[in-house]
N, CA, C and O atoms as a printed pandas DataFrame, in Angstrom:
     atom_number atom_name residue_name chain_id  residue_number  x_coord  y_coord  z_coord
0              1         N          UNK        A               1   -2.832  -15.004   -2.479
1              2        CA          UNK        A               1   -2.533  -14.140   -1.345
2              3         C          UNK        A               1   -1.913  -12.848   -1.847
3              4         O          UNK        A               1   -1.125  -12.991   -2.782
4              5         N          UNK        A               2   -2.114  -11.644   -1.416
5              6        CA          UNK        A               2   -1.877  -10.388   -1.003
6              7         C          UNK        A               2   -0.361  -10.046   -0.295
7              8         O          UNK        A               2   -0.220   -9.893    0.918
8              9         N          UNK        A               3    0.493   -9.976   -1.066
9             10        CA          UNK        A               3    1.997   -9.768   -0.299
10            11         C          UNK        A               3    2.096   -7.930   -0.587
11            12         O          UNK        A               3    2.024   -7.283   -1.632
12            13         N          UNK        A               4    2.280   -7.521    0.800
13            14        CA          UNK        A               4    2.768   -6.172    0.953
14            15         C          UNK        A               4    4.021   -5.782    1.372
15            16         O          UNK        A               4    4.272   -5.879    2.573
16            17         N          UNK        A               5    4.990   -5.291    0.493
17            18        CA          UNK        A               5    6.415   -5.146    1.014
18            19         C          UNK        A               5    6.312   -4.056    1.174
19            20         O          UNK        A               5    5.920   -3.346    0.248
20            21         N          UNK        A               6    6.719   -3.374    2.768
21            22        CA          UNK        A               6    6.665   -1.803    2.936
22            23         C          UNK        A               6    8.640   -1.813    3.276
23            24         O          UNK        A               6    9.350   -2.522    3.989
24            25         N          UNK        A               7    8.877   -0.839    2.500
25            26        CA          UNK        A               7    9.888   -0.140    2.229
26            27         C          UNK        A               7   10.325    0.880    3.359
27            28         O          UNK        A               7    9.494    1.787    3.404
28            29         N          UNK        A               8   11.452    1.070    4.391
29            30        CA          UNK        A               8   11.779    1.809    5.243
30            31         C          UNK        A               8   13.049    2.521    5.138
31            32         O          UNK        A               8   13.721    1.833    4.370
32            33         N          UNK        A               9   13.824    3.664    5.548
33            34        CA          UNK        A               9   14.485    3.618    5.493
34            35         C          UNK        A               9   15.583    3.743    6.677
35            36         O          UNK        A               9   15.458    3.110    7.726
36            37         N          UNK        A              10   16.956    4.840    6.353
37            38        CA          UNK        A              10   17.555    4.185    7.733
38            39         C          UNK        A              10   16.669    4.543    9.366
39            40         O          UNK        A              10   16.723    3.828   10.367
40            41         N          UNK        A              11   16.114    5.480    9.258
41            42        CA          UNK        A              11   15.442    6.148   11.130
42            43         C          UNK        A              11   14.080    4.738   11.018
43            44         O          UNK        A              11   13.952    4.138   12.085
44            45         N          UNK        A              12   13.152    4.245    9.862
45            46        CA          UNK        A              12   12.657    3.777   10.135
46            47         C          UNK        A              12   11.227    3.991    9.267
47            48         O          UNK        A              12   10.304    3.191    9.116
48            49         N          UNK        A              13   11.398    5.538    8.690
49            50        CA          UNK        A              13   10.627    6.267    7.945
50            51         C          UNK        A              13   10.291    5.196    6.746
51            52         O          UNK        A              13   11.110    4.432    6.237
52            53         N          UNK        A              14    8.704    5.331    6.363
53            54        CA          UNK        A              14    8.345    4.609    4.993
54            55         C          UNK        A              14    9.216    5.403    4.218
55            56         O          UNK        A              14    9.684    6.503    4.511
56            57         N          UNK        A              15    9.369    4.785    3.280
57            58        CA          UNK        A              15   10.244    5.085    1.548
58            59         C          UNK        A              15    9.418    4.740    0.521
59            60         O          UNK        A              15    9.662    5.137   -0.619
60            61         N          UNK        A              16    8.307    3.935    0.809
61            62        CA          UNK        A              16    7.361    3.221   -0.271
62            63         C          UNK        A              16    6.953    1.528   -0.442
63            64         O          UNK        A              16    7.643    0.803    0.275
64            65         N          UNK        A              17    6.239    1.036   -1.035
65            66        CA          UNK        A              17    5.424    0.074   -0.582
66            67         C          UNK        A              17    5.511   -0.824   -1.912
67            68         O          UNK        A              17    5.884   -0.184   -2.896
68            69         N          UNK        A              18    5.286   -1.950   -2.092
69            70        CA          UNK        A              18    4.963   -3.041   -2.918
70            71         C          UNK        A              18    3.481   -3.611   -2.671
71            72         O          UNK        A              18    3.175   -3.719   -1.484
72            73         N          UNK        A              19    2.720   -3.912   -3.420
73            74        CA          UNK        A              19    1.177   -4.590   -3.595
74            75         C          UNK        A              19    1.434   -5.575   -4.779
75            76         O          UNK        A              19    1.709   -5.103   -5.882
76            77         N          UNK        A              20    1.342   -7.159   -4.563
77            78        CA          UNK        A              20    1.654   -7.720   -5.022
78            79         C          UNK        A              20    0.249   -9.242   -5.426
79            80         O          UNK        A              20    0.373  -10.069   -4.523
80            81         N          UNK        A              21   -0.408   -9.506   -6.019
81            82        CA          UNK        A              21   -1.038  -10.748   -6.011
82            83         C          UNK        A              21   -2.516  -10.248   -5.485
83            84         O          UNK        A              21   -2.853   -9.145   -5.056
84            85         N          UNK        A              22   -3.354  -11.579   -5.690
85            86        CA          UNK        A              22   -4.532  -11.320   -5.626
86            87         C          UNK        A              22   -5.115  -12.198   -4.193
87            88         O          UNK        A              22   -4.362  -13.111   -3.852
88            89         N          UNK        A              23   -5.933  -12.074   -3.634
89            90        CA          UNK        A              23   -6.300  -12.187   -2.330
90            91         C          UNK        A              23   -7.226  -13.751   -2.551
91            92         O          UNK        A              23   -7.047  -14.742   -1.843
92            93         N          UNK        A              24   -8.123  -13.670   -3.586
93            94        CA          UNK        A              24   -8.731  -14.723   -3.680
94            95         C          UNK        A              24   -9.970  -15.775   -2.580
95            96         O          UNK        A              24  -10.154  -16.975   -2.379
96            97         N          UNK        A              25  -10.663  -14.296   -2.041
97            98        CA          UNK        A              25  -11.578  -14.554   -1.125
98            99         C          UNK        A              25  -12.977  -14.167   -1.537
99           100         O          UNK        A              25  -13.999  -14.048   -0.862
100          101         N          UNK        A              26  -12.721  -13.983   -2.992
101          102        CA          UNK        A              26  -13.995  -14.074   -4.152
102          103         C          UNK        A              26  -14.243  -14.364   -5.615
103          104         O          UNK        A              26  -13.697  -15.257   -6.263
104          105         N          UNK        A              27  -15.047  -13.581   -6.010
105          106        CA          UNK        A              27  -14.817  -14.137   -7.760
106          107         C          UNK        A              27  -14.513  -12.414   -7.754
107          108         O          UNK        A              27  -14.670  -11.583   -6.859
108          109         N          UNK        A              28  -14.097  -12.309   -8.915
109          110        CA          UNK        A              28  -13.444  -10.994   -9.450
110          111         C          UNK        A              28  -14.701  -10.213   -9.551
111          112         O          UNK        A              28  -15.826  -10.561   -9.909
112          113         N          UNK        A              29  -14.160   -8.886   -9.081
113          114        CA          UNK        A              29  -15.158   -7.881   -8.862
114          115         C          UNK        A              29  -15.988   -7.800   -7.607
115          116         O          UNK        A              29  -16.691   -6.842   -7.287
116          117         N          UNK        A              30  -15.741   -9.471   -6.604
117          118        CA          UNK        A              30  -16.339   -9.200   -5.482
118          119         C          UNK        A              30  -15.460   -9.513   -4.393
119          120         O          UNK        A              30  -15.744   -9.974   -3.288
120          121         N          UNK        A              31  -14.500   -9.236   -4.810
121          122        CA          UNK        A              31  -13.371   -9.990   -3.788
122          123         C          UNK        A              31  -13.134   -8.739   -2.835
123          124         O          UNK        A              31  -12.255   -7.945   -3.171
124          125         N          UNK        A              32  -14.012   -8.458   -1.416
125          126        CA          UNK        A              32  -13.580   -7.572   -0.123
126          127         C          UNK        A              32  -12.016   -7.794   -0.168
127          128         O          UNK        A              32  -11.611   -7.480   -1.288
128          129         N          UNK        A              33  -11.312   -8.092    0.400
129          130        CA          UNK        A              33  -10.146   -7.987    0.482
130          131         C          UNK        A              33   -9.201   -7.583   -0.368
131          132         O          UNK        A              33   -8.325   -6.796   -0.010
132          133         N          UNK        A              34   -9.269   -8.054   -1.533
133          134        CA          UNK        A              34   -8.679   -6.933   -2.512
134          135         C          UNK        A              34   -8.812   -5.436   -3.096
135          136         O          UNK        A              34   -7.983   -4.599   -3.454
136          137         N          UNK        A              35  -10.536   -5.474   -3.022
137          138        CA          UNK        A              35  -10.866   -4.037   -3.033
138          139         C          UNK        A              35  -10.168   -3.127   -1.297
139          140         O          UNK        A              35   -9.340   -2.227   -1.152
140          141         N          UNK        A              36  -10.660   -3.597   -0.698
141          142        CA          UNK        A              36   -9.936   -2.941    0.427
142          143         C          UNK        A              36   -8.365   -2.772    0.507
143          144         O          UNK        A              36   -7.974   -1.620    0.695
144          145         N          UNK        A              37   -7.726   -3.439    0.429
145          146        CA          UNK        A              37   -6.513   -3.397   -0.349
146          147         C          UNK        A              37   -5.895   -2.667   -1.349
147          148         O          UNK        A              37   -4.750   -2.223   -1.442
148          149         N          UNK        A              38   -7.040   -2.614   -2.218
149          150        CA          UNK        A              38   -6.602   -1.605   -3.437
150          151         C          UNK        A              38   -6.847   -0.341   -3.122
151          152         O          UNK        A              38   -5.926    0.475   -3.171
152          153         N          UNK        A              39   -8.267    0.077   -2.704
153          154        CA          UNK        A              39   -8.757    1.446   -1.785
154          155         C          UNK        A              39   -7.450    1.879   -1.422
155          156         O          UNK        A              39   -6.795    2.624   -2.151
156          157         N          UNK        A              40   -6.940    1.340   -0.056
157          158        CA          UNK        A              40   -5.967    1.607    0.994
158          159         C          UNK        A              40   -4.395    2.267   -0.234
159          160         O          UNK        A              40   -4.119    3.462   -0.340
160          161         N          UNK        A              41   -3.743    1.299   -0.868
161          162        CA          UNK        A              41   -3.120    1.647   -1.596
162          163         C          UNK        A              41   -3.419    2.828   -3.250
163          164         O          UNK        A              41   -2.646    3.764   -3.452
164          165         N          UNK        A              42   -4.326    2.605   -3.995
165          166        CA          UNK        A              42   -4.967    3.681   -4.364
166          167         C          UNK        A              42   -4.909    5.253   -3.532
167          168         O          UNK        A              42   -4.317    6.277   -3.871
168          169         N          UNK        A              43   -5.494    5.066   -2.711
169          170        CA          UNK        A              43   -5.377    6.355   -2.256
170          171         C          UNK        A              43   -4.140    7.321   -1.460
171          172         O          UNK        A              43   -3.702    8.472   -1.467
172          173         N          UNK        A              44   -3.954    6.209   -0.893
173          174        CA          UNK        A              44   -1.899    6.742   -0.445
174          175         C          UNK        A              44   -1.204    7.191   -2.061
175          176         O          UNK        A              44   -0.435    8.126   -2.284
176          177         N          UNK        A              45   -1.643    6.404   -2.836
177          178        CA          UNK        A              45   -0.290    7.192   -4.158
178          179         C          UNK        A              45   -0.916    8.582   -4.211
179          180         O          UNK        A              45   -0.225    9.575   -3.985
180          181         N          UNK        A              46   -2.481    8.688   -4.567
181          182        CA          UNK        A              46   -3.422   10.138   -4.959
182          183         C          UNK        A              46   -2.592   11.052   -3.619
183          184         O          UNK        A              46   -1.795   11.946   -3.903
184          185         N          UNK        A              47   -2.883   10.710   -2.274
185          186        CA          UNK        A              47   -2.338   11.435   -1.820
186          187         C          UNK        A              47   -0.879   12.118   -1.192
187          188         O          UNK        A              47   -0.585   13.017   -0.405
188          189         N          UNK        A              48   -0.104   11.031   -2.114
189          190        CA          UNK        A              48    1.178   11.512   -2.416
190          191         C          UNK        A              48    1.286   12.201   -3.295
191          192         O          UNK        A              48    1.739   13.338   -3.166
192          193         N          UNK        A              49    0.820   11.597   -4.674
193          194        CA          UNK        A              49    0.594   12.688   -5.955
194          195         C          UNK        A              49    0.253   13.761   -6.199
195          196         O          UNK        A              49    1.057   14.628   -6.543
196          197         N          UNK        A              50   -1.179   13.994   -6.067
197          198        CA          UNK        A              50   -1.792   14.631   -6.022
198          199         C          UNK        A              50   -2.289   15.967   -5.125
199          200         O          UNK        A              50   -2.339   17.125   -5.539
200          201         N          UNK        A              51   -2.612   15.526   -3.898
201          202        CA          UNK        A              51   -2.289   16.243   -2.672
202          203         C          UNK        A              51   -1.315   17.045   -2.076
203          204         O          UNK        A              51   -1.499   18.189   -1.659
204          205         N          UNK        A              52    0.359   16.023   -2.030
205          206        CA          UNK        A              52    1.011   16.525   -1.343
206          207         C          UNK        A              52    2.164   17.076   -2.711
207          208         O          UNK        A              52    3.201   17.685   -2.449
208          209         N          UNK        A              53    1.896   16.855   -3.620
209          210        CA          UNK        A              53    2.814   16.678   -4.594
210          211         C          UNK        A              53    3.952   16.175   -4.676
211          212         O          UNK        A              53    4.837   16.751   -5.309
212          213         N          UNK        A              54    4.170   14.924   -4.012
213          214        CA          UNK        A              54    5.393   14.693   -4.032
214          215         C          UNK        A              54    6.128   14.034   -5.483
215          216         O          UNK        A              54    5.253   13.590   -6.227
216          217         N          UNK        A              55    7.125   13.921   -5.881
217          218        CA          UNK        A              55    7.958   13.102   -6.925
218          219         C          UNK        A              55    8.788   12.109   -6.398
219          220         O          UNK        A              55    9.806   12.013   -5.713
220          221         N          UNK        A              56    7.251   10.790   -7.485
221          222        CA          UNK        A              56    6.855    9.351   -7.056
222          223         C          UNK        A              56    7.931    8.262   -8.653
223          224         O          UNK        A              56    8.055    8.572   -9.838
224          225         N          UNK        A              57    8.388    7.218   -7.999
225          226        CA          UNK        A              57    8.647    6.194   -8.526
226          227         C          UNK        A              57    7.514    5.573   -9.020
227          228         O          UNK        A              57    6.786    5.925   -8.092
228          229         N          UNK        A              58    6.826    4.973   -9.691
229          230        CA          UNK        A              58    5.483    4.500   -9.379
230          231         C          UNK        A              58    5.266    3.361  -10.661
231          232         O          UNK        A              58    5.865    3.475  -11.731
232          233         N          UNK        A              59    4.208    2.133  -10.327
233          234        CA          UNK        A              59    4.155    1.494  -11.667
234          235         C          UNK        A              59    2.798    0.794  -11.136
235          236         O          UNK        A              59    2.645    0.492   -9.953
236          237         N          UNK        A              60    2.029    0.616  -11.935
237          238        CA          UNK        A              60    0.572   -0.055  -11.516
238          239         C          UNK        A              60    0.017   -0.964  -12.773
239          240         O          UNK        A              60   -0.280   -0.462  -13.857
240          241         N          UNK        A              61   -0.076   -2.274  -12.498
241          242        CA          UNK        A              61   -0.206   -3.032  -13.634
242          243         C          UNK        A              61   -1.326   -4.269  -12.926
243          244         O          UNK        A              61   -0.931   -4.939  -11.971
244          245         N          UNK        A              62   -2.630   -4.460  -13.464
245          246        CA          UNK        A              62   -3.487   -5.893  -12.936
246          247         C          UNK        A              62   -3.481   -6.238  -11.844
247          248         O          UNK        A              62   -3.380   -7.427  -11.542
248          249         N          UNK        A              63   -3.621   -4.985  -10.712
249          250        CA          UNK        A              63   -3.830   -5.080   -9.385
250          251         C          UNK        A              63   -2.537   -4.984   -8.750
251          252         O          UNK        A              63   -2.527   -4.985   -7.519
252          253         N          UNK        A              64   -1.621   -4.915   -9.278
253          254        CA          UNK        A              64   -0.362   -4.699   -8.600
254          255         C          UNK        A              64   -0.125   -3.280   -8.859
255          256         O          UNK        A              64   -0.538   -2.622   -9.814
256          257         N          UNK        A              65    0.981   -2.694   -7.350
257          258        CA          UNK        A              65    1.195   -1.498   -7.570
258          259         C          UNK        A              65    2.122   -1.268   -6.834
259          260         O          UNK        A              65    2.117   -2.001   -5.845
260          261         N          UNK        A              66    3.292   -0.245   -6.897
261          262        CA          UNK        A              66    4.529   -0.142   -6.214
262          263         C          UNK        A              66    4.730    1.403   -6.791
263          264         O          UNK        A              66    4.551    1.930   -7.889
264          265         N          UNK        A              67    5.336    2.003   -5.083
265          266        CA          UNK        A              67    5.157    2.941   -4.603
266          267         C          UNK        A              67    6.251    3.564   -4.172
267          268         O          UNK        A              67    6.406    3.036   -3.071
268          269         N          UNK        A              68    7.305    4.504   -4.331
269          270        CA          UNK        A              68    8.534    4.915   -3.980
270          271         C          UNK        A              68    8.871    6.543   -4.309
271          272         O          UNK        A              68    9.155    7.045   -5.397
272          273         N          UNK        A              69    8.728    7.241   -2.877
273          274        CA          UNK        A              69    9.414    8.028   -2.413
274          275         C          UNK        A              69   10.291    8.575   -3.314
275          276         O          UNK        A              69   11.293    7.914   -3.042
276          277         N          UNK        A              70   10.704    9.511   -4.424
277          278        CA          UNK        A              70   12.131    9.746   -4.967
278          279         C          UNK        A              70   13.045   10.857   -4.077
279          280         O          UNK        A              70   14.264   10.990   -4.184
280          281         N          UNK        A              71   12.118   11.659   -3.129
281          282        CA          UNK        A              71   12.969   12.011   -1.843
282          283         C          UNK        A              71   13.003   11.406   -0.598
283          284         O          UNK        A              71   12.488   10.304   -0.409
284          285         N          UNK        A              72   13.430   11.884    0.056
285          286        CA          UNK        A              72   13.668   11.388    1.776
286          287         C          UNK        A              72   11.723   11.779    2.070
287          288         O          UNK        A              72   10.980   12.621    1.565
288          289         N          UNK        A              73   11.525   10.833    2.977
289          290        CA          UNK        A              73   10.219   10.610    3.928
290          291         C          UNK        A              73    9.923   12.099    4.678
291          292         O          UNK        A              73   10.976   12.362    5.259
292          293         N          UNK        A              74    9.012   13.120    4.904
293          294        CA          UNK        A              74    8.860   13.819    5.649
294          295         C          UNK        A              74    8.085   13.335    6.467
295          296         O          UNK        A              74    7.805   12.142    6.589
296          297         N          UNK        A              75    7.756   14.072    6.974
297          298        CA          UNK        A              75    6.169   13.740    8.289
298          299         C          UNK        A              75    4.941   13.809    7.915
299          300         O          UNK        A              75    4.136   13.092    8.510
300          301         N          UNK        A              76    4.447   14.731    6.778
301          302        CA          UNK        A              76    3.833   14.447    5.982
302          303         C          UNK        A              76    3.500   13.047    5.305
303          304         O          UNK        A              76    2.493   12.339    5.278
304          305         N          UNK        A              77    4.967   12.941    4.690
305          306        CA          UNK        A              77    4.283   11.858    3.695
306          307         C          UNK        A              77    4.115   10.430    4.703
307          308         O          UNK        A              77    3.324    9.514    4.479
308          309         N          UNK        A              78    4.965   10.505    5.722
309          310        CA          UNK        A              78    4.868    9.446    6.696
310          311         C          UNK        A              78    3.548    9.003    7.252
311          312         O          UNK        A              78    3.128    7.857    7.408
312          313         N          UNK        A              79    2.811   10.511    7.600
313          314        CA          UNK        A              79    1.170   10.133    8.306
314          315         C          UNK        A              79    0.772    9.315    7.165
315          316         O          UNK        A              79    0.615    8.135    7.477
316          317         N          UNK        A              80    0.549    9.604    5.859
317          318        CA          UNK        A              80   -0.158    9.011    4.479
318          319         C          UNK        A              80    0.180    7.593    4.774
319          320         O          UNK        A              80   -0.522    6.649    5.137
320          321         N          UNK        A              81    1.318    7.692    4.545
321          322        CA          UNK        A              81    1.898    6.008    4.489
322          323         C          UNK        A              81    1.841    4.871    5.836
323          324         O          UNK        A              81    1.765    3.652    5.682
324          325         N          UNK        A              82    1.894    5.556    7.126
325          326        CA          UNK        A              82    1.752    4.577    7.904
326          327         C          UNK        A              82    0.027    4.571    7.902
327          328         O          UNK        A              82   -0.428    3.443    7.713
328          329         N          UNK        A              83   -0.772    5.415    8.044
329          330        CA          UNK        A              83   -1.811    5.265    7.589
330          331         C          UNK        A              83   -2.104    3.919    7.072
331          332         O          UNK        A              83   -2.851    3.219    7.756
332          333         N          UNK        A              84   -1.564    3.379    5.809
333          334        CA          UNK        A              84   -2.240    2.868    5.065
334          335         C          UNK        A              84   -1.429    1.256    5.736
335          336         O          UNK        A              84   -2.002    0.261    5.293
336          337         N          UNK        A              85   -0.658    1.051    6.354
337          338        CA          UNK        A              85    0.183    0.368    7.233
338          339         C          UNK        A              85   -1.002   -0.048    8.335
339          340         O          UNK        A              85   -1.344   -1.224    8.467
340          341         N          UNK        A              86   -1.625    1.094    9.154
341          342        CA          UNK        A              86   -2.447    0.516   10.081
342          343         C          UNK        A              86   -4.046   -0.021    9.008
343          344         O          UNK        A              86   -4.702   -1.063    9.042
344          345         N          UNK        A              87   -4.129    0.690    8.527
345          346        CA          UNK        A              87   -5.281   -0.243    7.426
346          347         C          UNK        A              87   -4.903   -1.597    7.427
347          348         O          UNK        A              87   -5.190   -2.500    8.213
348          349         N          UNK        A              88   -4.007   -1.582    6.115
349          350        CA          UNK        A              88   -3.373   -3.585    5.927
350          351         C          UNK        A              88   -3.566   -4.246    6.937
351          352         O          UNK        A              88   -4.288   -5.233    6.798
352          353         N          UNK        A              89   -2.978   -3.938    8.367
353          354        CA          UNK        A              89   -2.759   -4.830    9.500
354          355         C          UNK        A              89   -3.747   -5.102   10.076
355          356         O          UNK        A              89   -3.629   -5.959   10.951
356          357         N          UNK        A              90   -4.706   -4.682    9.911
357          358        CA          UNK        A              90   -6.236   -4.429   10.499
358          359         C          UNK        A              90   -7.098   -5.481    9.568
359          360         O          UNK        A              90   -7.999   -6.228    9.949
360          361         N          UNK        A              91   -6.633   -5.348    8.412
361          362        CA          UNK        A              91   -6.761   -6.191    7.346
362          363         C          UNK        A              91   -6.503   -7.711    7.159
363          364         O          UNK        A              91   -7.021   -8.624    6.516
364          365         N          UNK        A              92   -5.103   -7.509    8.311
365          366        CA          UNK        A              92   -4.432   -8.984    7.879
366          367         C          UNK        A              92   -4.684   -9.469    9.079
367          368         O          UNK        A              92   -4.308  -10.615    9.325
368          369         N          UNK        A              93   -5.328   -8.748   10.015
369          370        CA          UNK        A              93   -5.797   -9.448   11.289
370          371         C          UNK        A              93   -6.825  -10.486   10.767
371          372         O          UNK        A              93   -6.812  -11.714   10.852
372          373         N          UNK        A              94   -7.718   -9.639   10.202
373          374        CA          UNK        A              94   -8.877  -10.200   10.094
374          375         C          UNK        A              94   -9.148  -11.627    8.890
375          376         O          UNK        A              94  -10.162  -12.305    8.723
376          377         N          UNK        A              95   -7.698  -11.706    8.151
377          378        CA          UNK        A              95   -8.084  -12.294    6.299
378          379         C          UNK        A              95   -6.773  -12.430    6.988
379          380         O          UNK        A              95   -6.455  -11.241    7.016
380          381         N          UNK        A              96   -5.720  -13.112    7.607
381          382        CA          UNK        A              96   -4.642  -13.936    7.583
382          383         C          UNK        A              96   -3.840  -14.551    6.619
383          384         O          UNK        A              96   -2.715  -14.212    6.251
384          385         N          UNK        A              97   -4.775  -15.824    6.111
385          386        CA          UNK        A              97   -4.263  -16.413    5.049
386          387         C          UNK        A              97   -4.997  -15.143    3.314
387          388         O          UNK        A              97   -4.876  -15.687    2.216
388          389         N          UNK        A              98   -5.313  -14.416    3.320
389          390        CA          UNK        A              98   -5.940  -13.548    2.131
390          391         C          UNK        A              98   -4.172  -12.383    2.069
391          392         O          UNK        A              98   -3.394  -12.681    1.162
392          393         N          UNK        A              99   -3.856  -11.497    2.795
393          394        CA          UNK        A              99   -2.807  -10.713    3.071
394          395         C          UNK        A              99   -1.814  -10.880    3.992
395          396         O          UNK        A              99   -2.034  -11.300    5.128
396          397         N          UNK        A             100   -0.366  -10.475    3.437
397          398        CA          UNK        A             100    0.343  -10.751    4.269
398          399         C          UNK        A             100    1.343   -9.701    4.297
399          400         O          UNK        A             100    2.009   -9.639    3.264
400          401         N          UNK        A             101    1.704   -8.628    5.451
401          402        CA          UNK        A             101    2.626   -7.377    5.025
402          403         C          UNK        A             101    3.856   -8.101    5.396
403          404         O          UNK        A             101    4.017   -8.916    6.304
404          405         N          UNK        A             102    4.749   -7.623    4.470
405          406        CA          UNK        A             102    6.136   -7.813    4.590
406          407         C          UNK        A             102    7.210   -6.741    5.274
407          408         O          UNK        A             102    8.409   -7.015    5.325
């Protein structure tokens, strides 16, 4: 299973995210749920990084990846991140026992 710890802070604002474990609803390389998963998270860091430029905490190792804010949340980076919040959940509607946000 797929554990997602999303990170808030005090108003409620994301701060950054945890991606943790493998989903296991295929053989490697065909596993939907993890690629979707990874997509979703993949692209929130690029467009923290990259895009918005922000300065990221960051560590990505064998499908795991964790994600942290080193300033306060704007509105900006908030659309990115809940973004990827309504993805997962949409996700974990559908694959229950595959993901689970924390």
């Amino acid at each position: 299973m797929i554990r997602v710890r999303i990170e808030r802070d005090a108003t409620g604002r994301i701060r950054g995210f945890e991606a943790k474990g493998h989903a296991g609803a295929g053989p490697k390389g065909n596993d939907i749920v993890c690629a979707a998963v990874s997509v979703l998270t993949d692209s929130v860091f690029l467009g923290l990084d990259r895009h918005l430029k922000r300065p990221l905490e960051w560590s990505a190792d064998s499908g795991d990846i964790s994600v942290r804010l080193k300033d306060a949340p704007d509105e900006m980076t908030e659309a990115i991140l809940a973004t990827m919040v309504l993805g997962l959940t949409e996700i974990q509607k559908l694959y229950p026992d595959k993901l689970r946000i924390l």
